[in-house]
C-alpha positions as CSV (number, residue, x, y, z in Angstrom):
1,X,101.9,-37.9,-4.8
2,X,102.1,-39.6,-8.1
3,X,102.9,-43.1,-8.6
4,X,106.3,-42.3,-10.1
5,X,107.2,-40.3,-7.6
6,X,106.4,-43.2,-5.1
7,X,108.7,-45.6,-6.4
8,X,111.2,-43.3,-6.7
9,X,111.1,-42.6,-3.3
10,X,111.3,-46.3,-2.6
11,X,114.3,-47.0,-4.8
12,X,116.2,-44.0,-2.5
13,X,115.1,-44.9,0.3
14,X,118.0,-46.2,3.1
15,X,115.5,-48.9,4.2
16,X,114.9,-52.2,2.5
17,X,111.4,-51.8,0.7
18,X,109.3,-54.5,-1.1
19,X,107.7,-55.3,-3.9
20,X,105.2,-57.9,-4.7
21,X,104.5,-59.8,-7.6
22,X,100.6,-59.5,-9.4
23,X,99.4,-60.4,-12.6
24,X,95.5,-58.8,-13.0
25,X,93.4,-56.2,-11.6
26,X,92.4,-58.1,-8.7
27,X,95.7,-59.9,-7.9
28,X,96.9,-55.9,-7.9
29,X,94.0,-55.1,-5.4
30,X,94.8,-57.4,-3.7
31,X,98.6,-56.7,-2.9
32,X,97.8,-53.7,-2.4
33,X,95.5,-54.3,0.5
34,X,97.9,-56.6,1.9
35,X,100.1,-54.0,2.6
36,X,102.4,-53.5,-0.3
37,X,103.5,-50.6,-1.4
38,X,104.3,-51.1,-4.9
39,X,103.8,-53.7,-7.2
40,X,106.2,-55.9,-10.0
41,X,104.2,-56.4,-12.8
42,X,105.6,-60.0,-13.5
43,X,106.5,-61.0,-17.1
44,X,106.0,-64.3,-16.0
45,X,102.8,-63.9,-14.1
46,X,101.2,-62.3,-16.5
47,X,102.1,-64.5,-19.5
48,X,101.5,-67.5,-17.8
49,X,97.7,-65.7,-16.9
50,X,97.0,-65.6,-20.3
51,X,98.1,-69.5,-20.5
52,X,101.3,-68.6,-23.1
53,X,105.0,-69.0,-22.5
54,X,107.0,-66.5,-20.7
55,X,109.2,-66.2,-24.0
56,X,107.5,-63.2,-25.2
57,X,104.3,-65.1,-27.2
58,X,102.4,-62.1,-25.5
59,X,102.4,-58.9,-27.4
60,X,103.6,-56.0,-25.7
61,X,100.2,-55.0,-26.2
62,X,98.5,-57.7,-24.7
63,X,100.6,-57.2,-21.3
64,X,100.1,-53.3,-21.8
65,X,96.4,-54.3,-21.5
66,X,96.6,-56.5,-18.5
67,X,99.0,-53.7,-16.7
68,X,96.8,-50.9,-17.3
69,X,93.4,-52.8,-15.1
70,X,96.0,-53.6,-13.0
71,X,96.8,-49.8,-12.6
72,X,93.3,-48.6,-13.0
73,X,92.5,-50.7,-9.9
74,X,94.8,-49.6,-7.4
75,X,97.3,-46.3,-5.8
76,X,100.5,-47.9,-5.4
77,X,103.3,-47.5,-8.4
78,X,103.8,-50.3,-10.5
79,X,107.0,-51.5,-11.9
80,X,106.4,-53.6,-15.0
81,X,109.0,-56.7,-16.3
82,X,109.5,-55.2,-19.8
83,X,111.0,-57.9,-20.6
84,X,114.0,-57.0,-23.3
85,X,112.1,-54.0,-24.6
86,X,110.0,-55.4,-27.1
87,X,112.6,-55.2,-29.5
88,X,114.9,-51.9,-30.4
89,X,115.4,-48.3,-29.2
90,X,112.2,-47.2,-31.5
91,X,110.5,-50.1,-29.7
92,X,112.0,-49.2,-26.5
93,X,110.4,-45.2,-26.9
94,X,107.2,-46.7,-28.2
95,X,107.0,-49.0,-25.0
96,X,107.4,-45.9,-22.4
97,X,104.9,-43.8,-24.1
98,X,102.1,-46.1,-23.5
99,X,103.0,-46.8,-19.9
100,X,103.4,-43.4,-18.7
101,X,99.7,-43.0,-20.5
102,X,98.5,-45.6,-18.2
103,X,99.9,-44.2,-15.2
104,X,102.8,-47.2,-14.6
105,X,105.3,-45.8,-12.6
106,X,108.6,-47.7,-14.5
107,X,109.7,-50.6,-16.3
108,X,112.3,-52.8,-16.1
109,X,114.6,-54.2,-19.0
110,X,117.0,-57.0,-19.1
111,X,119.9,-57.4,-21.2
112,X,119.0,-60.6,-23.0
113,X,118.2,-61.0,-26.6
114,X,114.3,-60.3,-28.2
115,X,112.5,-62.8,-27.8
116,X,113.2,-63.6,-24.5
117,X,114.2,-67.2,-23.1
118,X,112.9,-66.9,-18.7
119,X,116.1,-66.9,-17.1
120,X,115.0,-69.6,-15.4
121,X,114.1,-71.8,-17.5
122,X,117.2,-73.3,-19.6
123,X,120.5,-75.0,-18.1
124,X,123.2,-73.5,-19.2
125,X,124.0,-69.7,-20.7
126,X,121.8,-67.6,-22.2
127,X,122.7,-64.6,-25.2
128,X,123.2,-61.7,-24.1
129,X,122.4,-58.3,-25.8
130,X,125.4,-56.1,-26.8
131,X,125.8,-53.4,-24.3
132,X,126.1,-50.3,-26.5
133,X,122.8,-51.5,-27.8
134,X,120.9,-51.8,-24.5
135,X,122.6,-48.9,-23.5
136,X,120.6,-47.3,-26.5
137,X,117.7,-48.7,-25.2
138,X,118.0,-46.7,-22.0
139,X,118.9,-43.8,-23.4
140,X,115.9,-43.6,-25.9
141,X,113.9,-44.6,-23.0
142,X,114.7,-41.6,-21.3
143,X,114.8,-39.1,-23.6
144,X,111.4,-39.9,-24.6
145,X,109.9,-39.8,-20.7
146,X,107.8,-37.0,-20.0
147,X,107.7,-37.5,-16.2
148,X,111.3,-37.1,-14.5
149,X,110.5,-39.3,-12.1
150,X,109.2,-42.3,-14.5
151,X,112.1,-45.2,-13.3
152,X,114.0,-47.5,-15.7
153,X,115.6,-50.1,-14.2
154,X,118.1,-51.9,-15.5
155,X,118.0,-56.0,-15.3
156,X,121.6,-57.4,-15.3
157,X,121.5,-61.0,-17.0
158,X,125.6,-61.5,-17.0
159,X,125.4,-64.5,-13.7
160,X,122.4,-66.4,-15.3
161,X,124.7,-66.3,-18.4
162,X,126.9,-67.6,-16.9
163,X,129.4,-64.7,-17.7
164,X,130.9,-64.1,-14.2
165,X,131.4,-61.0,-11.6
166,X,133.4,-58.5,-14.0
167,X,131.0,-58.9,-16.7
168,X,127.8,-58.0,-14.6
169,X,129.9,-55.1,-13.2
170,X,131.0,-53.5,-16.6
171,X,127.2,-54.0,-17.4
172,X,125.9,-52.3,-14.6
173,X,128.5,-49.6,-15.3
174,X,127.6,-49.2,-18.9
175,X,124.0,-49.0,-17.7
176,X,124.0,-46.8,-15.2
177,X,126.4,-44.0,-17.2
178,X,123.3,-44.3,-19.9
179,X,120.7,-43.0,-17.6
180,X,119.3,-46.3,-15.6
181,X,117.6,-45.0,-12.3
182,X,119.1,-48.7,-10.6
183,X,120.2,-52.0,-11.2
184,X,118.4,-55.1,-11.1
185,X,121.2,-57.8,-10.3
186,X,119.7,-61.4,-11.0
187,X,120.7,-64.7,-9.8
188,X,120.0,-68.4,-9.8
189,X,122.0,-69.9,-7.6
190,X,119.9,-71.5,-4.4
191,X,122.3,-68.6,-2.2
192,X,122.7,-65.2,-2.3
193,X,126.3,-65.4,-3.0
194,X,126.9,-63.8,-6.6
195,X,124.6,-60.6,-5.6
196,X,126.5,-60.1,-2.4
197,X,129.8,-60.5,-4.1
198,X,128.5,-58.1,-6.9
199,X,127.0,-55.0,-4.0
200,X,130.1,-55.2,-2.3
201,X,132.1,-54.1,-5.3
202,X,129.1,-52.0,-6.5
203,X,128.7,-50.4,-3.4
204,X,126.5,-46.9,-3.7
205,X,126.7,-46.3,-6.7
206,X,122.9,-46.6,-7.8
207,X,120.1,-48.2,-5.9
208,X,120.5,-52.2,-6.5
209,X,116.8,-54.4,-7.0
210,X,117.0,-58.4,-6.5
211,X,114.6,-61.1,-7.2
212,X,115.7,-64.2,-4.4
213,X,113.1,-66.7,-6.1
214,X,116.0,-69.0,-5.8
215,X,117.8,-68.4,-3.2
216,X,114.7,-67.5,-0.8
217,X,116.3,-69.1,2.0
218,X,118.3,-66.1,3.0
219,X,117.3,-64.2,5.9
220,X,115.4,-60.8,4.7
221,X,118.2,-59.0,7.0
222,X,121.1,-60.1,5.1
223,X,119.8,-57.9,2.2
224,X,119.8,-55.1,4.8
225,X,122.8,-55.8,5.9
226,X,124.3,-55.2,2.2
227,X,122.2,-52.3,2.0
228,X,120.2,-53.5,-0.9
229,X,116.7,-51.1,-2.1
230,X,115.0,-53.1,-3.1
231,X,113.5,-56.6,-3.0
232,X,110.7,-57.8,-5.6
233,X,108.7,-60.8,-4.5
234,X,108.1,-62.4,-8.1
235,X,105.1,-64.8,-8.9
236,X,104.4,-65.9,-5.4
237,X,100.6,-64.3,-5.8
238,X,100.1,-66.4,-9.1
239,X,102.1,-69.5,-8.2
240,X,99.6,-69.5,-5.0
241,X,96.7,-69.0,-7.5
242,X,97.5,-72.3,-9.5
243,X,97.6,-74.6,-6.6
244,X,94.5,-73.5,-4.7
245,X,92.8,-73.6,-8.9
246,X,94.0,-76.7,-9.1
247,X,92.7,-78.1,-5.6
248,X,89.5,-76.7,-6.0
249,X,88.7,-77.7,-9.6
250,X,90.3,-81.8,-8.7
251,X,88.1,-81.7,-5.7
252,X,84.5,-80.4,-7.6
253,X,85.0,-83.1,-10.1
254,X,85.8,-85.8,-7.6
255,X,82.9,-84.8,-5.6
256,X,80.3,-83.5,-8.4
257,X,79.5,-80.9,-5.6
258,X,80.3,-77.9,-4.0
259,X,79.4,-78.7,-0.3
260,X,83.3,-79.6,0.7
261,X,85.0,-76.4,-1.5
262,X,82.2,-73.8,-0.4
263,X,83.9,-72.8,2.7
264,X,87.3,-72.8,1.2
265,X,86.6,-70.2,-0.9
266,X,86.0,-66.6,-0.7
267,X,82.3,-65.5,-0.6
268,X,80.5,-64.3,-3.9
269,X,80.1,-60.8,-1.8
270,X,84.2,-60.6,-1.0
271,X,84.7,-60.8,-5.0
272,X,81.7,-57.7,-5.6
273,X,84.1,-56.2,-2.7
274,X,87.6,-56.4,-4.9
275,X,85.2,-55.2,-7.8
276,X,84.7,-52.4,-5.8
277,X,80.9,-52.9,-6.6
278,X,79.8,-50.3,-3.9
279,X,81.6,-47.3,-5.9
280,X,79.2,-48.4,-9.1
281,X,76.4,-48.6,-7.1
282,X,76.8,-45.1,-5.5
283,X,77.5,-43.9,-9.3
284,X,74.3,-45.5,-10.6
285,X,72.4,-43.0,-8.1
286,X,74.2,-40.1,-9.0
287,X,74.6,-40.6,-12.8
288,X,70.9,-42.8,-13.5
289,X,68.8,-41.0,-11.7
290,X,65.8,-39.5,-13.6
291,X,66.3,-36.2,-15.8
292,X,66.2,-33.1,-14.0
293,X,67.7,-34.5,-10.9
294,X,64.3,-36.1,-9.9
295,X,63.7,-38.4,-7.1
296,X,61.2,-41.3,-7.7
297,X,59.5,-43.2,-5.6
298,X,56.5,-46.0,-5.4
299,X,53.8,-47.1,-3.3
300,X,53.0,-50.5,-3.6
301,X,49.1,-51.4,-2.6
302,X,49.3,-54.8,-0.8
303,X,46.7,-54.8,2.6
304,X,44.4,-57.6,1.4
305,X,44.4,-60.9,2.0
306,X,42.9,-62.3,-1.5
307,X,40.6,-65.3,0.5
308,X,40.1,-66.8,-2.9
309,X,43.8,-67.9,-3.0
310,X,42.2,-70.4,0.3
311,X,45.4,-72.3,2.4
312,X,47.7,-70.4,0.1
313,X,47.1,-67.2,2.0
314,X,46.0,-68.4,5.2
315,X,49.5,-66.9,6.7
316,X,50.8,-64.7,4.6
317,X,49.6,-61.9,2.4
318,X,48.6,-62.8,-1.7
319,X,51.4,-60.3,-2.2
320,X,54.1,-62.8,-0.5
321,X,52.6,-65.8,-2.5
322,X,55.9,-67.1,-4.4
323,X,55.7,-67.7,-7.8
324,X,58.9,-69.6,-8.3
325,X,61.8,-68.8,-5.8
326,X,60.2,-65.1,-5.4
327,X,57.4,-64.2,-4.2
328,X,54.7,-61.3,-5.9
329,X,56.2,-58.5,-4.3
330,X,59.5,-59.2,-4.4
331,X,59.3,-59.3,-8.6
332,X,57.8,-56.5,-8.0
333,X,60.5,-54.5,-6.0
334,X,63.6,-55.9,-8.0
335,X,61.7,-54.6,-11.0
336,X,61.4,-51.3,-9.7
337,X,64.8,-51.2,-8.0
338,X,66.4,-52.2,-12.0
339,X,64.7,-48.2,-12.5
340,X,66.5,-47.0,-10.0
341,X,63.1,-46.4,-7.5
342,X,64.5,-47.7,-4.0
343,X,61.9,-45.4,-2.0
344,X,59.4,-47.7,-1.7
345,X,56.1,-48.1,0.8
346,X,54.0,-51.1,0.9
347,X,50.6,-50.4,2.4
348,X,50.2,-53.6,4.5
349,X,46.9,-54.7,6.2
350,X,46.5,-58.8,6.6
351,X,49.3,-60.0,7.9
352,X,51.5,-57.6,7.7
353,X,54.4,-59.0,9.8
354,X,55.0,-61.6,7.3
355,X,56.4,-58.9,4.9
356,X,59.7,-58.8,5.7
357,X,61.4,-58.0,2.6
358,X,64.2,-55.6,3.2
359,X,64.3,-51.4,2.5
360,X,61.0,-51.2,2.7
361,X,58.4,-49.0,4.5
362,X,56.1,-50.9,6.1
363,X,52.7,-48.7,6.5
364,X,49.6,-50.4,8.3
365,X,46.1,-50.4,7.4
366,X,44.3,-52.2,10.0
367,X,40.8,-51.3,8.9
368,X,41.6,-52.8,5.3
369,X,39.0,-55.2,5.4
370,X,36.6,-51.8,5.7
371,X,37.6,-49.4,3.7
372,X,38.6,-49.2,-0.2
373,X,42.0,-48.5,-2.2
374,X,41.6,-44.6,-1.3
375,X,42.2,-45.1,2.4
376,X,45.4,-47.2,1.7
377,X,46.8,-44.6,-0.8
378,X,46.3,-42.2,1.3
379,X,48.0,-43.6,4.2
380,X,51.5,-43.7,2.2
381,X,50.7,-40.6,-0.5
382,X,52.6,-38.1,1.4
383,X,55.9,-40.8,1.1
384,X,56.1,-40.2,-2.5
385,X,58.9,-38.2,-4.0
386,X,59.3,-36.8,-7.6
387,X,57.6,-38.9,-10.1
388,X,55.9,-41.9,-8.6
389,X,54.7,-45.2,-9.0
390,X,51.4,-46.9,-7.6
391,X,51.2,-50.6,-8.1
392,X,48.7,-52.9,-6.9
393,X,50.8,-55.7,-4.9
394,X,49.0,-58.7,-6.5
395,X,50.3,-58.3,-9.9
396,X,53.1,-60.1,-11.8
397,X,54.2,-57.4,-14.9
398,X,57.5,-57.5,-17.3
399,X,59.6,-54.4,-16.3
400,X,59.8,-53.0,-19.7
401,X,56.0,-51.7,-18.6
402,X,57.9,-49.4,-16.3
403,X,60.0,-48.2,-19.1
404,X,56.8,-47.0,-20.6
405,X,54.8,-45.4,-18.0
406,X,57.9,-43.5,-16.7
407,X,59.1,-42.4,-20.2
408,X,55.4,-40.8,-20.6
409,X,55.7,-37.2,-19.4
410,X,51.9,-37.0,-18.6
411,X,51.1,-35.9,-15.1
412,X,48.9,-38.7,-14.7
413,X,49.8,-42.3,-17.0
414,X,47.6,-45.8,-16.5
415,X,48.8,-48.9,-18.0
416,X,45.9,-50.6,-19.8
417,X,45.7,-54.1,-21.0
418,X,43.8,-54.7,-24.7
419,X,43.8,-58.3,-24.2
420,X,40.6,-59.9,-22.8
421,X,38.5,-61.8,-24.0
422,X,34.8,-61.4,-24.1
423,X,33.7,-64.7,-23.2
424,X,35.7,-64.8,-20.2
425,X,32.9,-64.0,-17.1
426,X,35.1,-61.9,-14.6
427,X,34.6,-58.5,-13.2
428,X,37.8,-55.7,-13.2
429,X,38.5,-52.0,-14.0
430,X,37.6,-51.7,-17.7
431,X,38.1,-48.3,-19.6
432,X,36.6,-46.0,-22.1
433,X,39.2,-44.4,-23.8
434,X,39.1,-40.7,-26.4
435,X,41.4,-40.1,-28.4
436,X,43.5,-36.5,-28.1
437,X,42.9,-33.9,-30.8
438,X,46.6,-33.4,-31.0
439,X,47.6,-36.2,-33.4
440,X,50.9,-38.4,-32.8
441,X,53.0,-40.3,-34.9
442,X,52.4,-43.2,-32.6
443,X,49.1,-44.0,-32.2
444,X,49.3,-45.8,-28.7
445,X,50.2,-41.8,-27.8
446,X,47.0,-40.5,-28.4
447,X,44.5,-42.0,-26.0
448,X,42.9,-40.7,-22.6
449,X,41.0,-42.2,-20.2
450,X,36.8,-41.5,-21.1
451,X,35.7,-43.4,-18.2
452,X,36.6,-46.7,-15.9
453,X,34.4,-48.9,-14.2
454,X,34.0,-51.9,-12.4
455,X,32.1,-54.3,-14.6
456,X,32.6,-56.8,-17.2
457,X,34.0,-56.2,-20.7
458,X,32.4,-56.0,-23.7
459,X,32.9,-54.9,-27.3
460,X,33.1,-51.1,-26.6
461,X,35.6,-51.4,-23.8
462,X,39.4,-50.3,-25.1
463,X,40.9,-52.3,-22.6
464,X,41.7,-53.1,-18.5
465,X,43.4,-51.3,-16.5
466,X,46.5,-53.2,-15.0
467,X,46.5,-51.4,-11.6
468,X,49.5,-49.5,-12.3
469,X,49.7,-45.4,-12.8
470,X,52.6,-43.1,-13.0
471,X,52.5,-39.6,-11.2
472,X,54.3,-36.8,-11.9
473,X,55.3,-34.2,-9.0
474,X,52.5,-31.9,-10.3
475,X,50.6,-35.6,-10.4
476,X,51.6,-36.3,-6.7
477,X,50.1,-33.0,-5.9
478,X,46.5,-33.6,-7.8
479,X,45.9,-36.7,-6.0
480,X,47.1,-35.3,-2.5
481,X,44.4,-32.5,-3.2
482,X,42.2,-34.5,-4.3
483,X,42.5,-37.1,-0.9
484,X,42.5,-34.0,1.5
485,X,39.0,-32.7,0.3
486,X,37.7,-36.0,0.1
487,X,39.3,-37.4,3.5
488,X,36.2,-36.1,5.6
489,X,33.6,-37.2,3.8
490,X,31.3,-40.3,4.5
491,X,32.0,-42.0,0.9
492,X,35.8,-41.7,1.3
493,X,35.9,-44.7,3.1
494,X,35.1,-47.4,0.6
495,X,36.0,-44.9,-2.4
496,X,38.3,-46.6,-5.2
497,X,41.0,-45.3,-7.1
498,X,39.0,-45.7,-10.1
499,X,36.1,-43.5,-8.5
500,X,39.2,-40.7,-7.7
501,X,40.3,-41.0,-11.6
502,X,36.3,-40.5,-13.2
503,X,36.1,-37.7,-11.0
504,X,39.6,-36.4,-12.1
505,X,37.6,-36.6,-15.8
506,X,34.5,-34.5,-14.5
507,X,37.3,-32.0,-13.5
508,X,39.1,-31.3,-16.4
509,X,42.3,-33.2,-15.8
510,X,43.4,-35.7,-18.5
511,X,44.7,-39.3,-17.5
512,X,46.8,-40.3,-20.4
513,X,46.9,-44.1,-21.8
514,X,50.0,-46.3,-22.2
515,X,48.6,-49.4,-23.8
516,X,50.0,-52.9,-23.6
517,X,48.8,-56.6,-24.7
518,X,49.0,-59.2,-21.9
519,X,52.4,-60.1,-20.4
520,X,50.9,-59.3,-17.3
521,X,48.6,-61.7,-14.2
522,X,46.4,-60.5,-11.8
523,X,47.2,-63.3,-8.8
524,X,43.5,-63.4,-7.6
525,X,42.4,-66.9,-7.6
526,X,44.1,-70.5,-7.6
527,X,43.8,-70.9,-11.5
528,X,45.7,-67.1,-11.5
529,X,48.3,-68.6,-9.5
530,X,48.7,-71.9,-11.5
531,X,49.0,-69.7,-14.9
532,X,51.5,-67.7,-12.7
533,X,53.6,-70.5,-12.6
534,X,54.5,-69.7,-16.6
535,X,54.8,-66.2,-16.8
């Protein structure tokens, strides 16, 4: 049912129905969820948001804004204070345009003059627009509706102007023969006593709205009693919103703390909730996954214990080693998880209890302390899905070298490092490199892997590979070849995965080369963690 529709219903109904005040898209939500169903888009509330005078120093356009979040983020119809109009008829037509645009189910106008004065704000009367000229207003409004159900209610301003019990019902009258769908009848008095008076000369003759700000004292079944549509709560949600703002801010800056406010307050994860943060987060799988409908994955390396770490590791794995507030791995995961690659398996061995990071898939290799990098791979290899990542679990990376190896379509991509330096006496996985016939605008593109080994550099190494590759779904499939005719075979056991990749060279299939200059630590050692420290 649409939203005009609702409150059409609402304003016909023979029971009493309510609506309540809000001001924002969470303040809507929030009504909403409370129960409500509809909402009075408050002229006051809204203004006073935004920190300006309820005297029309907001733009039409400015509370247009505000109303249409506070549309976007709810079901129920909304009934926006439109004030006097915004000025004329033309204004008037302008005004319902936009709103029915934004899906606001009706607008109330009151018959003061542009700019506005809040009728509660001055002693004494207020001016009071001609009546054949908000009678114009009406009729323009209407005429220019697309929706026959969009309401227009009419806000009767003759008691705060102190004109008397005639005047509001010639108003109302006028009003009503010009197209108004009902009649808002406003008071300030501390009783109820002018809008009863007025209903029981109005009687039936259109559905009557009332505000009882002042006169809230008056038992809800009184207005049932006079058979009243109606009732609109009208800045209790924001009124409520100052003092707890008020009491929270005076109390941090007493305190210079947060201890005593903490549990006064909702909880970080109830705001997310209002945001509706789930809904994005089920979008981001459908709508940033990778092209083609892909799934992708990553197995993260991590069984070893990395003794030259000493008491750092004596409990936990090198990969749970923090650096900072988080540890190795759990960079490592958020930095996958920002790439949308939540399937994740972490090949465990020492320790492997004390990873206890969440969504992951634990996989054991107890026999990690005989056998090489093959054995763990190929405990998790049949995990992977679509395009995957390998990682080796003990190293600290910027994410942006994701972004690289993922937007490589090679079957097979390596990240290698070109910065080392020659004089430094430690042993890792350097590389030969050729470069492809097929020439690129980018020389980075070019490069293949020649040949990798375990040795120290020197001037005719390119570079170091990082421990990181990227496999396409034909890649997944090379390597789970490549393990199954291997598996049996004495050397499997303490076989590397640089030993799989030269004999992936022997065979004809290319390993492609993303290149990239430091912004990366191996953790192996105590110095590697205090240089960790800084990245």
């Amino acid at each position: 049912m649409n939203k005009t529709t609702k409150l059409k219903q609402m304003l016909q109904s023979p029971q009493l129905e309510f609506l309540m005040e809000a001001h924002s898209g969470i303040s809507a939500k929030i009504v909403e969820e409370a129960g409500f169903k509809g909402i009075w888009g408050s002229g006051l509330a809204i203004s006073g948001s935004l920190g300006v005078r309820d005297n029309n120093e907001a733009s039409w356009t400015q509370v247009l804004e505000v109303v249409e979040f506070m549309s976007d983020a709810t079901t129920i119809p909304i009934l926006i204070d439109g004030d006097t109009g915004y000025g004329n008829f033309n204004n008037m037509r302008r005004l319902v345009k936009k709103l029915e645009q934004r899906d606001i189910a009706g607008v109330c106008i009151e018959d003061k003059l542009f700019p506005k004065t809040n009728s509660f704000l001055r002693e004494g009367a207020q001016p009071l627009a001609d009546i054949d000229e908000f009678c114009g207003k009406i009729k323009a409004g209407k005429d220019i509706q697309k929706d026959d159900d969009f309401v227009i209610v009419a806000r009767v301003e003759a008691f705060i102007a102190g004109w008397g019990l005639q005047e509001a019902l010639n108003r109302a009258e006028a009003y009503c023969n010009a197209g108004a769908d009902a009649i808002l009848i406003h008071s300030k008095l501390s009783n109820a006593s002018e809008v009863f008076d007025f209903i029981k000369v109005w009687g039936d003759r259109s559905p009557v709205a009332i505000v009882p700000t002042k006169y809230y004292t008056t038992p809800t079944d009184e207005f049932r009693k006079y058979q009243i549509s109606l009732a609109i709560w009208a800045n209790q949600v924001f009124r409520g919103s100052i003092q707890k703002m008020q009491e929270v801010a005076q109390q941090i800056y007493r305190e210079q703390n947060l201890l005593s406010v903490e549990d006064s307050i909702v909880s970080i994860k109830e705001v997310f909730r209002l945001q509706d943060d789930k809904e994005l987060a089920l979008a981001e799988e459908h709508y940033l996954c990778p092209k083609s409908g892909n799934q992708r994955s990553a197995i993260i390396l991590a069984s070893t214990r990395g003794e030259q770490l000493g008491q750092l590791t004596q409990s936990i794995p090198k990969t749970m080693i923090k650096i900072g507030k988080k540890s190795i791995l759990e960079r490592a995961v958020e930095h996958l998880n920002e790439y949308h690659i939540k399937d994740i398996s972490v090949v465990a061995g020492y320790r492997k209890e004390a990873i206890n990071l969440p969504n992951l898939k634990i996989i054991g290799n107890d026999d990690y302390k005989t056998t090489g990098e093959l054995v763990s791979l190929s405990k998790a290899i049949d995990t992977a899905q679509g395009e995957s990542i390998i990682l080796f679990g003990d190293i600290l990376f910027k994410k942006y070298f994701l972004s690289i190896i993922l937007d490589d379509p090679a079957d097979i991509v390596i990240i290698v490092d070109t910065v080392y330096s020659l004089e430094q006496n430690y042993q890792s996985d350097f590389v030969h490199v050729f470069q492809a016939e097929e020439a690129s605008l980018f020389p980075g593109d070019n490069y293949h892997l020649k040949t990798i080994f375990y040795d120290q550099p020197h001037a005719d190494y390119y570079g170091e590979w990082i421990g990181m590759m990227k496999l396409t779904t034909k890649g997944v499939t090379i390597v789970k070849d490549f393990i199954q005719e291997f598996r049996n075979q004495p050397e499997f056991q303490m076989m590397d995965i640089r030993d799989m990749f030269n004999q992936f060279i022997k065979r004809g299939i290319k390993i492609k080369i993303q290149t990239i200059s430091g912004h990366r630590i191996d953790v192996n050692n105590i110095e590697d963690f205090s240089l960790a420290g800084e990245f």
